[in-house]
PyMOL Python script that loads the backbone (N, CA, C, O; Angstrom):
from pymol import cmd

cmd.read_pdbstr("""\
ATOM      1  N   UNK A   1      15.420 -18.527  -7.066  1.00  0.00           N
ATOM      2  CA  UNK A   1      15.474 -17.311  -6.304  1.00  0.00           C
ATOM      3  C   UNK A   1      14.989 -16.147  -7.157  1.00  0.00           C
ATOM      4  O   UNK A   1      14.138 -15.433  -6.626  1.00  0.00           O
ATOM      5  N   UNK A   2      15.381 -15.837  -8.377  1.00  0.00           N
ATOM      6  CA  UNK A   2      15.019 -14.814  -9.270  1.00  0.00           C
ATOM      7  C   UNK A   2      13.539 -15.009  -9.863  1.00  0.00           C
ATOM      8  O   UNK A   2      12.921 -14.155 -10.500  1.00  0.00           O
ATOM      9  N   UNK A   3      13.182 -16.029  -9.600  1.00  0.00           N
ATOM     10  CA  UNK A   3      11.398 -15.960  -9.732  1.00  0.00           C
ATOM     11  C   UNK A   3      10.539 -16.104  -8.485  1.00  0.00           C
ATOM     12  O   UNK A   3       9.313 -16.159  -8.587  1.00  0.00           O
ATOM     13  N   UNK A   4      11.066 -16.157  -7.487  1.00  0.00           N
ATOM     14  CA  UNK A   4      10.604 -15.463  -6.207  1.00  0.00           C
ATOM     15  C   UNK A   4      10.413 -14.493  -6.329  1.00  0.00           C
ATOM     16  O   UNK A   4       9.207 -14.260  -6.421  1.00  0.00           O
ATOM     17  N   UNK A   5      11.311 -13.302  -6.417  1.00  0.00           N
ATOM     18  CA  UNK A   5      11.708 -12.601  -6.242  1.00  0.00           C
ATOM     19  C   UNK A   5      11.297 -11.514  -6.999  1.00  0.00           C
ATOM     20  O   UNK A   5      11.026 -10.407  -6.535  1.00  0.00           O
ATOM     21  N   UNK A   6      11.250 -11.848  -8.211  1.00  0.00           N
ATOM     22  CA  UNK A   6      10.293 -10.915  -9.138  1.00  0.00           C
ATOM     23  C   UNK A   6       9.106 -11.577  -9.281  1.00  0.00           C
ATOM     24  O   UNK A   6       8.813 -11.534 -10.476  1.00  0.00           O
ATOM     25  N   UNK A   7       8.344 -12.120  -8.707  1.00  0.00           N
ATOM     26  CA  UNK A   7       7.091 -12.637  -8.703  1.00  0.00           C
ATOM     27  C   UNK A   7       6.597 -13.555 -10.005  1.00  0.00           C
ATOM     28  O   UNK A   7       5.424 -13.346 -10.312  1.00  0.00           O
ATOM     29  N   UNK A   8       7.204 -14.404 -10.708  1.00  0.00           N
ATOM     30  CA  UNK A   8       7.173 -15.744 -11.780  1.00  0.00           C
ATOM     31  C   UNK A   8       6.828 -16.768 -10.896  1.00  0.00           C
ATOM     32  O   UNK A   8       6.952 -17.821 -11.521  1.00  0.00           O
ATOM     33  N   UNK A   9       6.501 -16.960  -9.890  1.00  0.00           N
ATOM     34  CA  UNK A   9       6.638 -17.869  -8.489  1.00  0.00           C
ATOM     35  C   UNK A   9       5.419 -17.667  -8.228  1.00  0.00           C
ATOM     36  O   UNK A   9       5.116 -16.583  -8.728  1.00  0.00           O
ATOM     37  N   UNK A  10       4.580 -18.113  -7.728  1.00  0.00           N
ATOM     38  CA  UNK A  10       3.100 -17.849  -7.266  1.00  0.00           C
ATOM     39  C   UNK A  10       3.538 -17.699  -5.822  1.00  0.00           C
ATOM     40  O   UNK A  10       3.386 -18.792  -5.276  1.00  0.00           O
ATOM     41  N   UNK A  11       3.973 -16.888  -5.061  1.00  0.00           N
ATOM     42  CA  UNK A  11       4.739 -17.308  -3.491  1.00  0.00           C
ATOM     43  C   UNK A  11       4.516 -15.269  -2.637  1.00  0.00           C
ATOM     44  O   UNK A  11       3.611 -14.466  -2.863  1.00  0.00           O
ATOM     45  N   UNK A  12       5.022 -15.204  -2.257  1.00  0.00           N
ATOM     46  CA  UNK A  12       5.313 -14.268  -1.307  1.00  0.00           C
ATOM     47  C   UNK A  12       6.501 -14.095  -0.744  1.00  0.00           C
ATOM     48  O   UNK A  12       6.674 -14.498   0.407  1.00  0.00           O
ATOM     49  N   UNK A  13       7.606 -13.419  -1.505  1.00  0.00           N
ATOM     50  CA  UNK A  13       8.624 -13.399  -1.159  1.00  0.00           C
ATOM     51  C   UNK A  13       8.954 -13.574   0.640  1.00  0.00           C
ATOM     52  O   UNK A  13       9.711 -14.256   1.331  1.00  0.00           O
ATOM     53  N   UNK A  14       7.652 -12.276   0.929  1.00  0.00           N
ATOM     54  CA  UNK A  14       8.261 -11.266   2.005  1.00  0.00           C
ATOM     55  C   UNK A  14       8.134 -12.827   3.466  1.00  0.00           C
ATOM     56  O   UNK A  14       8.594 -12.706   4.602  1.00  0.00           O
ATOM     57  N   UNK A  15       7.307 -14.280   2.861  1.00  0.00           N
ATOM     58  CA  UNK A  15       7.323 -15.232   3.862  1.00  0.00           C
ATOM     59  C   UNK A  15       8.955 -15.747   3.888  1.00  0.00           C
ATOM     60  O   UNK A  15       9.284 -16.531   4.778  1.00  0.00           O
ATOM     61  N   UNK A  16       9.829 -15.348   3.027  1.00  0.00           N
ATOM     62  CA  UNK A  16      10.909 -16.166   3.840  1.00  0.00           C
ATOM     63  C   UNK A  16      11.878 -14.782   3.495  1.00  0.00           C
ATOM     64  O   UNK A  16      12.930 -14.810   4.133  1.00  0.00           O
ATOM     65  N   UNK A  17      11.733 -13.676   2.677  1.00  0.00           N
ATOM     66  CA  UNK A  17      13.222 -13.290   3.116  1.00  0.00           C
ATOM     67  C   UNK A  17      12.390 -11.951   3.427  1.00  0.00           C
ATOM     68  O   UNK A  17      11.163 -11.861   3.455  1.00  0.00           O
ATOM     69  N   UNK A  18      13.778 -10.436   3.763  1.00  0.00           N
ATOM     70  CA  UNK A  18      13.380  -9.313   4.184  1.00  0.00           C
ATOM     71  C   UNK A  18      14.386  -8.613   3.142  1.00  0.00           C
ATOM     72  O   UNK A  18      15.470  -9.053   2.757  1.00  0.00           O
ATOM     73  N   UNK A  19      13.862  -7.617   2.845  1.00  0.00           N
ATOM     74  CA  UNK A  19      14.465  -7.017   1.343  1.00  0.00           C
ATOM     75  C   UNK A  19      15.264  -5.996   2.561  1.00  0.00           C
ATOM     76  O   UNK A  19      14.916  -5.649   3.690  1.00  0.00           O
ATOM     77  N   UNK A  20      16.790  -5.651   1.527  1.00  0.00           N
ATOM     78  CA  UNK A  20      17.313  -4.757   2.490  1.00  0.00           C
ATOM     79  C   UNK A  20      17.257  -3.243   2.314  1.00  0.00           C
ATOM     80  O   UNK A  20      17.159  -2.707   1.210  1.00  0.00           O
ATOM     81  N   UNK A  21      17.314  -2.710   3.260  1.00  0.00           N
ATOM     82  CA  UNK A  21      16.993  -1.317   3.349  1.00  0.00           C
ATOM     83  C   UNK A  21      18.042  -0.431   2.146  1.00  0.00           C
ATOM     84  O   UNK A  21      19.103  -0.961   1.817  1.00  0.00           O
ATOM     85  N   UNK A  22      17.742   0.583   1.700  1.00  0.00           N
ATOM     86  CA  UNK A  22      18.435   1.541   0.615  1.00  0.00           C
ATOM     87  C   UNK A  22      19.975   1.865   1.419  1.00  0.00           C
ATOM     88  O   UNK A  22      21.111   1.894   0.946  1.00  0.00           O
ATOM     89  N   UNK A  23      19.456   2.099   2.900  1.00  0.00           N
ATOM     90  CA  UNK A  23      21.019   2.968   3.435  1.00  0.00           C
ATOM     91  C   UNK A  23      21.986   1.920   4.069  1.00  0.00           C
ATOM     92  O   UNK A  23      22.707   2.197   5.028  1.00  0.00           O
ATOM     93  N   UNK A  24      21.943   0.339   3.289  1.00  0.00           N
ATOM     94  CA  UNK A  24      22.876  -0.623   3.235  1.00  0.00           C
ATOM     95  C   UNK A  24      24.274  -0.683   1.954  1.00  0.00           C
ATOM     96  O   UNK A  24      25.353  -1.266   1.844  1.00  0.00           O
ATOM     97  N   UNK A  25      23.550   0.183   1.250  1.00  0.00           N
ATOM     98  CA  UNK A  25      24.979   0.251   0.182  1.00  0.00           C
ATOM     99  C   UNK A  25      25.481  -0.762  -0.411  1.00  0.00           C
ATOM    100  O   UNK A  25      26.642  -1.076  -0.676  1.00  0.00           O
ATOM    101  N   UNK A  26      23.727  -1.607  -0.732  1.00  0.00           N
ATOM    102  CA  UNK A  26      24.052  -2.828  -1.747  1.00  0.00           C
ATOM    103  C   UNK A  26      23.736  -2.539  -2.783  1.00  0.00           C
ATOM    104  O   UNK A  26      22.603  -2.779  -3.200  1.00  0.00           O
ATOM    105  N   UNK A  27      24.883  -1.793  -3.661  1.00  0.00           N
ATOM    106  CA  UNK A  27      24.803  -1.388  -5.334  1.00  0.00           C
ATOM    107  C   UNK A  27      23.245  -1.176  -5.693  1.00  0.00           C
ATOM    108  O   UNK A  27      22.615  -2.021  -6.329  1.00  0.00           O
ATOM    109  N   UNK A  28      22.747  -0.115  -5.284  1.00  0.00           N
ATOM    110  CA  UNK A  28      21.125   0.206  -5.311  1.00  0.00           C
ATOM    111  C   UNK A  28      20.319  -0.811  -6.264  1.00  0.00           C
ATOM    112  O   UNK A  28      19.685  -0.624  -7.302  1.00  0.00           O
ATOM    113  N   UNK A  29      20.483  -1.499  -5.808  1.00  0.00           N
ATOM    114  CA  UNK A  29      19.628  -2.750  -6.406  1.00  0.00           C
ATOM    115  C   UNK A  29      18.118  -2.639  -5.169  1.00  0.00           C
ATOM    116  O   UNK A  29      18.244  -2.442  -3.960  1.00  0.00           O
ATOM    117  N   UNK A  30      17.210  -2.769  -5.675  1.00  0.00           N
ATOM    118  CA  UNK A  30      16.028  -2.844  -4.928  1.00  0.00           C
ATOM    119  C   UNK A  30      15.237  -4.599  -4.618  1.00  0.00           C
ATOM    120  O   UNK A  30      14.199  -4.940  -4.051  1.00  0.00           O
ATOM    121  N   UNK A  31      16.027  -5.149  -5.116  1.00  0.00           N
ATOM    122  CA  UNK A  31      16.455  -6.636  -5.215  1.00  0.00           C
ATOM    123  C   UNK A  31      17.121  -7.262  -3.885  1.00  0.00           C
ATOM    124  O   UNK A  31      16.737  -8.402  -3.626  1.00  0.00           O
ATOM    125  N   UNK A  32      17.813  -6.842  -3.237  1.00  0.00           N
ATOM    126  CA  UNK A  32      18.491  -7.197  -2.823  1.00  0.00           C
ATOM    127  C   UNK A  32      18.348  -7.952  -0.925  1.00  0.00           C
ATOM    128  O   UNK A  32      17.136  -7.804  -0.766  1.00  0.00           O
ATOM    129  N   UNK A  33      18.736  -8.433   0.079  1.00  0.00           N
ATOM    130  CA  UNK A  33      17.580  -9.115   0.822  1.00  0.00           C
ATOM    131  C   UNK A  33      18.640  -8.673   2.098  1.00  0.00           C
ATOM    132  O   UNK A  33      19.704  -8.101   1.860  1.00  0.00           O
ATOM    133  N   UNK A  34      18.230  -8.992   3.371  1.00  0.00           N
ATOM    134  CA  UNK A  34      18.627  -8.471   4.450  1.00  0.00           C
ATOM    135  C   UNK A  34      19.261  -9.879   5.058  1.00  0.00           C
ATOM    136  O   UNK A  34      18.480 -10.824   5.174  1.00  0.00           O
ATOM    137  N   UNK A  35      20.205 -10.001   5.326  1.00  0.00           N
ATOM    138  CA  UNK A  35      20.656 -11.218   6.178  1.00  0.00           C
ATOM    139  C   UNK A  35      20.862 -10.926   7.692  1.00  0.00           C
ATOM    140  O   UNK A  35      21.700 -10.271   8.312  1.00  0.00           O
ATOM    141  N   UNK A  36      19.369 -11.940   8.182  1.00  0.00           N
ATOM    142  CA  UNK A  36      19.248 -11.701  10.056  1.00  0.00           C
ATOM    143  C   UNK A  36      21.148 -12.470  10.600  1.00  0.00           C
ATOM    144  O   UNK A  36      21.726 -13.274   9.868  1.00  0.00           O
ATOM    145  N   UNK A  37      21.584 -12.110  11.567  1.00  0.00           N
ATOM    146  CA  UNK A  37      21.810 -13.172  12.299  1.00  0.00           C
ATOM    147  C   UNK A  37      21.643 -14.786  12.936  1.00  0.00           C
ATOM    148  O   UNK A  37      20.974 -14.684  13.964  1.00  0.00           O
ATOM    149  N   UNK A  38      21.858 -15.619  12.791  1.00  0.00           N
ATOM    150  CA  UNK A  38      21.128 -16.693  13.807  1.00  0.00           C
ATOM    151  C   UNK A  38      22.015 -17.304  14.870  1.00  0.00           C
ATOM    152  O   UNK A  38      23.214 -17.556  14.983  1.00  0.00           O
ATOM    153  N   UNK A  39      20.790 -17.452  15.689  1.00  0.00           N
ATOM    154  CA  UNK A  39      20.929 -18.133  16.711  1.00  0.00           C
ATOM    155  C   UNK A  39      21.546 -19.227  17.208  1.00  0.00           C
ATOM    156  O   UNK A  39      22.300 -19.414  18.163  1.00  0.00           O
ATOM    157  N   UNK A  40      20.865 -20.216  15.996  1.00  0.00           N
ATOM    158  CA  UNK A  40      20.934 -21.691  16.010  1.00  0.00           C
ATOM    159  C   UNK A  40      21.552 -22.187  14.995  1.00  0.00           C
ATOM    160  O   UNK A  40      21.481 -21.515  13.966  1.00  0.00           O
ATOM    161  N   UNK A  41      22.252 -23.342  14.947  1.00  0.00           N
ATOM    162  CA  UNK A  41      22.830 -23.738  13.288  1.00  0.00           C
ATOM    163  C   UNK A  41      21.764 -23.921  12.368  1.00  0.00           C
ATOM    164  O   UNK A  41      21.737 -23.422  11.243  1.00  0.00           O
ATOM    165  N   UNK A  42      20.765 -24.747  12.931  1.00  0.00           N
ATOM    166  CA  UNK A  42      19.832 -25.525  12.316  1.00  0.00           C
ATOM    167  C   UNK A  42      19.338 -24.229  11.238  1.00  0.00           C
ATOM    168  O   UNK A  42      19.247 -24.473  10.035  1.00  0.00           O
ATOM    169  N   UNK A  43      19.061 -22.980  11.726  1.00  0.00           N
ATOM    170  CA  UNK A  43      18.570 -22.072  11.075  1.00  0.00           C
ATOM    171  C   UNK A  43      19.286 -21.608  10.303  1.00  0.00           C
ATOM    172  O   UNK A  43      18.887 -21.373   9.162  1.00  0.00           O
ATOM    173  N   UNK A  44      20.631 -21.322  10.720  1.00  0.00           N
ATOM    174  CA  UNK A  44      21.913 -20.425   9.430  1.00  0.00           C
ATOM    175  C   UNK A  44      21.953 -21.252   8.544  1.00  0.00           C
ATOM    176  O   UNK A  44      22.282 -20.653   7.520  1.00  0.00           O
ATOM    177  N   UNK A  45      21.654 -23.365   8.141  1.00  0.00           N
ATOM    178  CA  UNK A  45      21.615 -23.621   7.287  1.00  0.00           C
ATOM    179  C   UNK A  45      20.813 -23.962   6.018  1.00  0.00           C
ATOM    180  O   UNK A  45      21.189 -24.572   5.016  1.00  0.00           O
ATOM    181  N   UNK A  46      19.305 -23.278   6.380  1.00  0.00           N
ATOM    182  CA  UNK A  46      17.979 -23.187   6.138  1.00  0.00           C
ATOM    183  C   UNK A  46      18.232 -22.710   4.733  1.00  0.00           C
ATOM    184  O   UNK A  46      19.276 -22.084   4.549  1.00  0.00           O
ATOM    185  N   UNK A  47      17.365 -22.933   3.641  1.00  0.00           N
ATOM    186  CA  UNK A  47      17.863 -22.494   1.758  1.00  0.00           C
ATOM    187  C   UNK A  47      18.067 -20.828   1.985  1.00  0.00           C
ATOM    188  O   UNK A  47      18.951 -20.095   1.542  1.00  0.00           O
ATOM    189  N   UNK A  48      16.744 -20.473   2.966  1.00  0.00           N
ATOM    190  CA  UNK A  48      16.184 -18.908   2.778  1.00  0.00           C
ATOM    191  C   UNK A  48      17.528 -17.988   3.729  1.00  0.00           C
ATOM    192  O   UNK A  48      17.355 -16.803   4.015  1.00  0.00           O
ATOM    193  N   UNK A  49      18.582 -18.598   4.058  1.00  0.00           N
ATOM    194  CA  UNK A  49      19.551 -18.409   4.770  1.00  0.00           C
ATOM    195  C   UNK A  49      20.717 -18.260   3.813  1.00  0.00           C
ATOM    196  O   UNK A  49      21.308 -17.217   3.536  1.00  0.00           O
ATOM    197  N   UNK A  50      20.952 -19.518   3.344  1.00  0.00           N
ATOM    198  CA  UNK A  50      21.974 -19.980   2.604  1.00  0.00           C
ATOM    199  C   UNK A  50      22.033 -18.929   1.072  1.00  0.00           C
ATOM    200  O   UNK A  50      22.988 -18.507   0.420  1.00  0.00           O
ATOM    201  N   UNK A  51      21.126 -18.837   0.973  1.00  0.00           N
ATOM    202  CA  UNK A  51      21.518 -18.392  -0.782  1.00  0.00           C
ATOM    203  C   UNK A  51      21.315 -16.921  -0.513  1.00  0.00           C
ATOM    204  O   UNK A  51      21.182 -16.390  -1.615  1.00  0.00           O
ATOM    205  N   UNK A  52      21.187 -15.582   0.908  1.00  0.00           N
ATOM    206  CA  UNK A  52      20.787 -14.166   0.496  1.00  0.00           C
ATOM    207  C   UNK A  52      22.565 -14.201  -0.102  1.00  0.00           C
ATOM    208  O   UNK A  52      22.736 -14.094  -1.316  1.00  0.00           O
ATOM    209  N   UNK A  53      23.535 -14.321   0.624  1.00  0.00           N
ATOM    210  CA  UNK A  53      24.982 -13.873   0.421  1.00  0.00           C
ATOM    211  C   UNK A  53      25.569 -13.880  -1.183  1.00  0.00           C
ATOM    212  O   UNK A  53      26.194 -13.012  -1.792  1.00  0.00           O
ATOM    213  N   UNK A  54      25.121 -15.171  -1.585  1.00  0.00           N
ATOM    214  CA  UNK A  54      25.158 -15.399  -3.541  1.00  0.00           C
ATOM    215  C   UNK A  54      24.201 -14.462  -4.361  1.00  0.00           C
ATOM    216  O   UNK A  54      24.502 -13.938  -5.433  1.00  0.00           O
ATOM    217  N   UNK A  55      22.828 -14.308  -3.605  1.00  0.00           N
ATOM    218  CA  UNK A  55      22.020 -13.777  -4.629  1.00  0.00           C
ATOM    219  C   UNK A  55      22.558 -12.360  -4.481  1.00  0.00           C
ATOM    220  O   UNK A  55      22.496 -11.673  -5.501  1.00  0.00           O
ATOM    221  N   UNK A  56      23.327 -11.535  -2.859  1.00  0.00           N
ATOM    222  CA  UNK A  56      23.495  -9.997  -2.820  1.00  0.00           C
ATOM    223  C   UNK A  56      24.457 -10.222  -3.703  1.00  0.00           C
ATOM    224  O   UNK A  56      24.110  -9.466  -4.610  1.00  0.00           O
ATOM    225  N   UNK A  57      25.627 -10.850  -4.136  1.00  0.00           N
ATOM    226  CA  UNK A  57      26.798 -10.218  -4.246  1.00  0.00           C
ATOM    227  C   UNK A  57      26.754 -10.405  -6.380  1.00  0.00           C
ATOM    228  O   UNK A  57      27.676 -10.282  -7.186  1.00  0.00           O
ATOM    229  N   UNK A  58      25.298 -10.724  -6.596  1.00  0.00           N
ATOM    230  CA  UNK A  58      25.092 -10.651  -8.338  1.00  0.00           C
ATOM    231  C   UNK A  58      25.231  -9.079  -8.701  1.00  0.00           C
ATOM    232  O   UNK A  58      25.273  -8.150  -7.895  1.00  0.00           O
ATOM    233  N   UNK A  59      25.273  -9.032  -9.697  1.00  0.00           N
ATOM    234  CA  UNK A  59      25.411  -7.374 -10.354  1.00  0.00           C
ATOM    235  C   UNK A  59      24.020  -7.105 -10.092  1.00  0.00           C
ATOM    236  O   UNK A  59      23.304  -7.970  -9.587  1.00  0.00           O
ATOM    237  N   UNK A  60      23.610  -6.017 -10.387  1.00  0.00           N
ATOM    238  CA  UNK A  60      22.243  -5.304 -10.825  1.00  0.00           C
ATOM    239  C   UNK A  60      21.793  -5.579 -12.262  1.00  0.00           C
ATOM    240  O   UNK A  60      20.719  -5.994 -12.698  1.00  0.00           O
ATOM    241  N   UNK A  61      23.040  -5.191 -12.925  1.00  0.00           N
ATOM    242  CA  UNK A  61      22.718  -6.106 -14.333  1.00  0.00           C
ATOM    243  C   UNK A  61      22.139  -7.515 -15.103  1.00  0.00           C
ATOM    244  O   UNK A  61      21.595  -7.789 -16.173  1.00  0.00           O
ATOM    245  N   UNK A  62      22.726  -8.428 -13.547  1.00  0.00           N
ATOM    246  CA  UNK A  62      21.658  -9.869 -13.798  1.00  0.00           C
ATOM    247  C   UNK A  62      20.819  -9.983 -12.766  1.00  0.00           C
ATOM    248  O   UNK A  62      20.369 -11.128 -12.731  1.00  0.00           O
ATOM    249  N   UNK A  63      20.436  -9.348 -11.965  1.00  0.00           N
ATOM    250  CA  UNK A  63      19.324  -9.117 -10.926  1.00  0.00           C
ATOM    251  C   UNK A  63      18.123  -8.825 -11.648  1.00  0.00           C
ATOM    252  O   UNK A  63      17.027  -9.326 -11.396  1.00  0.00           O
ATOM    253  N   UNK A  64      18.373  -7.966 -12.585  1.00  0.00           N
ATOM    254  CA  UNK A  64      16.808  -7.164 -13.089  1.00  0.00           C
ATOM    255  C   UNK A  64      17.129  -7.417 -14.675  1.00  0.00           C
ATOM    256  O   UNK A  64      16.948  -6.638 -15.611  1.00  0.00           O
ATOM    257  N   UNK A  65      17.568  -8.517 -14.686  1.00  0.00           N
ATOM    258  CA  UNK A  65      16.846  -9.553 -15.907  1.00  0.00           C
ATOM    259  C   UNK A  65      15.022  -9.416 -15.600  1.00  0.00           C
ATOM    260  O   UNK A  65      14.356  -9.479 -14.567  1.00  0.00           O
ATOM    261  N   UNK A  66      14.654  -9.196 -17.113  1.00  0.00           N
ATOM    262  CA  UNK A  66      13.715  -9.045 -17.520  1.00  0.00           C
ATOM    263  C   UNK A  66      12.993 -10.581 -17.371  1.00  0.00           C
ATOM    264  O   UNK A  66      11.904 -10.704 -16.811  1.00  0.00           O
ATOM    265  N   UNK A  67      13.655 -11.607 -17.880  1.00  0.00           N
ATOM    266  CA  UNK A  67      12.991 -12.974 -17.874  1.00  0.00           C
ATOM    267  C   UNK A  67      13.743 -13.828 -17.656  1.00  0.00           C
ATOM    268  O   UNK A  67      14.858 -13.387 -17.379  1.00  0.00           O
ATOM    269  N   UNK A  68      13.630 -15.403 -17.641  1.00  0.00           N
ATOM    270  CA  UNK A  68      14.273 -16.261 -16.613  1.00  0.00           C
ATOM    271  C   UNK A  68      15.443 -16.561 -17.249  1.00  0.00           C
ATOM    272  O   UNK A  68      16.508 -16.654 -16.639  1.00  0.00           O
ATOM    273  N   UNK A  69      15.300 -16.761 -18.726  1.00  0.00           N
ATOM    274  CA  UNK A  69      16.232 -17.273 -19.705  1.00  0.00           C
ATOM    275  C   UNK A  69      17.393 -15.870 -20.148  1.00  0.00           C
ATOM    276  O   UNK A  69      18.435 -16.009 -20.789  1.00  0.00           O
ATOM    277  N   UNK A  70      16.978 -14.886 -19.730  1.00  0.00           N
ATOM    278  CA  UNK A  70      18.105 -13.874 -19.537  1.00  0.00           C
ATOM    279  C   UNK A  70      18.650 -13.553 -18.152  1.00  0.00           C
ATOM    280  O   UNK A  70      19.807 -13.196 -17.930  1.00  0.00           O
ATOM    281  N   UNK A  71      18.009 -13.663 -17.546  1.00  0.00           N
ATOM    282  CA  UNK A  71      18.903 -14.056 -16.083  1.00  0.00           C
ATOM    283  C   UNK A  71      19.998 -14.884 -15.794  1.00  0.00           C
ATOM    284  O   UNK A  71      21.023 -14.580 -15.183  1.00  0.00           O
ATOM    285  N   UNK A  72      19.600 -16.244 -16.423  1.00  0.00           N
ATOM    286  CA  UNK A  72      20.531 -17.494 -16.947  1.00  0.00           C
ATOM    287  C   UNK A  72      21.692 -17.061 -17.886  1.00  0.00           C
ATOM    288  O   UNK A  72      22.877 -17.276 -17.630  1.00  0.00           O
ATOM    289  N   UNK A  73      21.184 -16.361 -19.122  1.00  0.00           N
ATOM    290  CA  UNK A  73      22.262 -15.788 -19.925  1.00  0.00           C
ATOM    291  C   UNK A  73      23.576 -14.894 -19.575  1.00  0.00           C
ATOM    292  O   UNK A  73      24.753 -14.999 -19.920  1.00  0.00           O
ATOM    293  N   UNK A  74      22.662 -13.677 -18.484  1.00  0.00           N
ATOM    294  CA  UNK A  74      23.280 -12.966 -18.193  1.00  0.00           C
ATOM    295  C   UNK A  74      24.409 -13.448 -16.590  1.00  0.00           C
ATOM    296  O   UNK A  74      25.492 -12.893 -16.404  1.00  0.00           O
ATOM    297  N   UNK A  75      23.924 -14.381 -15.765  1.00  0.00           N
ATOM    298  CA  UNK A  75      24.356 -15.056 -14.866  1.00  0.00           C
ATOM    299  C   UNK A  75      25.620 -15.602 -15.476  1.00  0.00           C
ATOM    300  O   UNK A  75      26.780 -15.336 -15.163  1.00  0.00           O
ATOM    301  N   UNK A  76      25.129 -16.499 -16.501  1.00  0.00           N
ATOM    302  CA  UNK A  76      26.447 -17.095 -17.465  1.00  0.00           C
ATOM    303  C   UNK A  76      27.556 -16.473 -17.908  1.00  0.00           C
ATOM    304  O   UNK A  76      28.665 -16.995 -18.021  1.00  0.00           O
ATOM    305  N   UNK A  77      27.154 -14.950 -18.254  1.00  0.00           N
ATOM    306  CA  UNK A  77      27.960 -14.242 -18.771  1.00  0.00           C
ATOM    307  C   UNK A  77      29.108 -13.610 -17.913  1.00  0.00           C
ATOM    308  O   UNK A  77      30.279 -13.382 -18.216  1.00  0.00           O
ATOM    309  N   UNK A  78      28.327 -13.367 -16.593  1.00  0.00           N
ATOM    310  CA  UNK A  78      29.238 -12.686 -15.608  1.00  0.00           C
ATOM    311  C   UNK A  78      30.141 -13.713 -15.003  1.00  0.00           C
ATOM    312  O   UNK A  78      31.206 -13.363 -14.496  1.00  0.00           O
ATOM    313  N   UNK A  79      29.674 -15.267 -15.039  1.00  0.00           N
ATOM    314  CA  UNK A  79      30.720 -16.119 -13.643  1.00  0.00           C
ATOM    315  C   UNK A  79      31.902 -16.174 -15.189  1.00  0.00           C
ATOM    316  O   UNK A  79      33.057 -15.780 -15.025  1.00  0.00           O
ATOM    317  N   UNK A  80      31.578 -16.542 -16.202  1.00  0.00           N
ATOM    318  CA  UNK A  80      32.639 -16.536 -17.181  1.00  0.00           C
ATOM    319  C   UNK A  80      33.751 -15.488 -17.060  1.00  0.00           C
ATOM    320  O   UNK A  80      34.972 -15.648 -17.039  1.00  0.00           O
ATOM    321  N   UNK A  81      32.852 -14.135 -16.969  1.00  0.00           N
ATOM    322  CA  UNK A  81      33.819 -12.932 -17.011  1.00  0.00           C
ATOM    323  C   UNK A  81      34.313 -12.817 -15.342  1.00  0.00           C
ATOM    324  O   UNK A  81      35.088 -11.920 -15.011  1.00  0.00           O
ATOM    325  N   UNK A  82      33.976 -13.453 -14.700  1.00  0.00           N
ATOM    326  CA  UNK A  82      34.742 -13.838 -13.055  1.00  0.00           C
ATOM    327  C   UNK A  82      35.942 -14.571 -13.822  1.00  0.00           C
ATOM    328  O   UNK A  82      37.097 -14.152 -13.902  1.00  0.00           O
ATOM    329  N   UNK A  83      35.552 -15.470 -14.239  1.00  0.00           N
ATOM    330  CA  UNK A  83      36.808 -16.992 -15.013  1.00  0.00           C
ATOM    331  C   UNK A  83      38.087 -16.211 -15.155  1.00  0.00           C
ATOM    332  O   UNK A  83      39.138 -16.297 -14.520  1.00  0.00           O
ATOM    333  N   UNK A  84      37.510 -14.941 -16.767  1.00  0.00           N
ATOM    334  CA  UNK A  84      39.234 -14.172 -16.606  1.00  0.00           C
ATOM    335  C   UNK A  84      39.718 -13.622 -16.124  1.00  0.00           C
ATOM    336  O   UNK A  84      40.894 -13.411 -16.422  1.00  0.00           O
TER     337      UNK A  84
END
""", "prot")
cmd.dss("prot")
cmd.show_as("cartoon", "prot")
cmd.util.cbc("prot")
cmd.orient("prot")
């Protein structure tokens, strides 16, 4: 998701998700993705479905990791500091 997303991915984000608007009040992260409604199950359990709720609720701090292996670091660092 984090090399989608910052473009490490040869892809186009904007084909599977929709970045969310500023006046959503997701910790101004410019990162962050819009979750539609669905319709159908088949669709709410789709990857590009499943993972906006995990990737919104990361800090800004491991969002805008600079590179993949500090994303990882910093990812690591925060579910640990969830732990205590």
């Amino acid at each position: 998701m984090y090399k989608m997303l910052t473009g490490k991915e040869d892809m186009d984000p904007m084909c599977l998700f929709q970045f969310a608007s500023r006046d959503l009040n997701l910790h101004g992260c410019h990162l962050k993705l819009y979750k539609q409604q669905c319709r159908l199950n088949v669709r709410k359990y789709y990857f590009s479905q499943r993972i906006i709720s995990p990737w919104n609720s990361l800090t800004n701090h491991v969002v805008t990791a600079p590179s993949v292996n500090s994303f990882k670091k910093r990812l690591d660092d925060d579910m640990a500091e969830m732990d205590n």
